[in-house]
N, C-alpha and C positions, 0 to 999 in steps of 0.2 A: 518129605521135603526134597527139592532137589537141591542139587551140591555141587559146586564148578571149582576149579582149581586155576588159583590164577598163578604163574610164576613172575616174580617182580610185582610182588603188592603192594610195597609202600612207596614204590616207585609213581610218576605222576600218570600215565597211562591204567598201571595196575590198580591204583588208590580209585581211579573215577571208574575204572570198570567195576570193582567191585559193588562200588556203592548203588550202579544202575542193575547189577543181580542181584543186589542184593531189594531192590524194588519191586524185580518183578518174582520175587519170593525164592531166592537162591540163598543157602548156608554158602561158607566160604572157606576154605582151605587155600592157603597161601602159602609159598614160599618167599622170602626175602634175606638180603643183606643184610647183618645188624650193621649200626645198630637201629634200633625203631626211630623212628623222627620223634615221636610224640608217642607219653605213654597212653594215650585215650584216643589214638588214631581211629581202630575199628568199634565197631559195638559186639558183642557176644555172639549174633553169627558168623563173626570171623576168627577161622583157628588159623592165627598167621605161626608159621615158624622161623626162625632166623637162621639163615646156612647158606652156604655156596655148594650149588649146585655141580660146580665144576668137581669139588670136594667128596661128594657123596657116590654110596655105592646104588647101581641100580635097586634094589630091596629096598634100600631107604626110600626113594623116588614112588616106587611102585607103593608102597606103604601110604605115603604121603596125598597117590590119587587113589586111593581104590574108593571107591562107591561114589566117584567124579562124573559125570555125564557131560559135561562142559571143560575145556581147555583155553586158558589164557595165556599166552606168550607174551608177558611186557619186561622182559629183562634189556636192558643196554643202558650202555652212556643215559646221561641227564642232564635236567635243567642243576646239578649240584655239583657236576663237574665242569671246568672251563678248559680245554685245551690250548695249545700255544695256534696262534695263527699260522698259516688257513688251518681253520679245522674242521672244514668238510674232510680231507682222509682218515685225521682222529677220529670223529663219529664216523664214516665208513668202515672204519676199521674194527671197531669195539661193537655197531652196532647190527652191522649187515653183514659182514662173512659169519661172525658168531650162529648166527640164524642160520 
């Protein structure tokens, strides 16, 4: 089976990416922020884990994709944070240098 690794899965990008690899017969390895929104969020091909990424040592990371063929980047700001107005540079800031 093939296997994709999404970073930011329970986030709203990572959530609906998964769910279309997971259609076209993709398992799924996730990282995320706790805490989980929902405990029945994924179904059983998804092994989400909870951590910050910033936090972790390469090994962990490298452990986390190995046998991945696919890469997903959905980590940043969200629809669950509201910053102070304007917050076009908040989301700039949290969402696009980080990248």
């Amino acid at each position: 089976m093939k296997k994709a690794f999404i970073l930011g899965g329970t986030g709203f990008l990572g959530y609906h990416a998964a769910n279309v690899l997971l259609e076209d017969g993709y398992s799924i390895a996730a990282l995320s922020l706790p805490p989980m929104p929902s405990d029945n969020l994924f179904d059983e091909r998804v092994e989400n884990h909870l951590g910050d990424i910033n936090a972790m040592s390469d090994e962990e990371l490298l452990h986390l994709i190995k046998g991945c063929e696919a890469f997903v980047y959905a980590i940043g700001a969200d629809e669950r944070w509201l910053p102070d107005a304007p917050a076009y540079k908040s989301f700039y800031d949290a969402n696009v240098l980080p990248t």
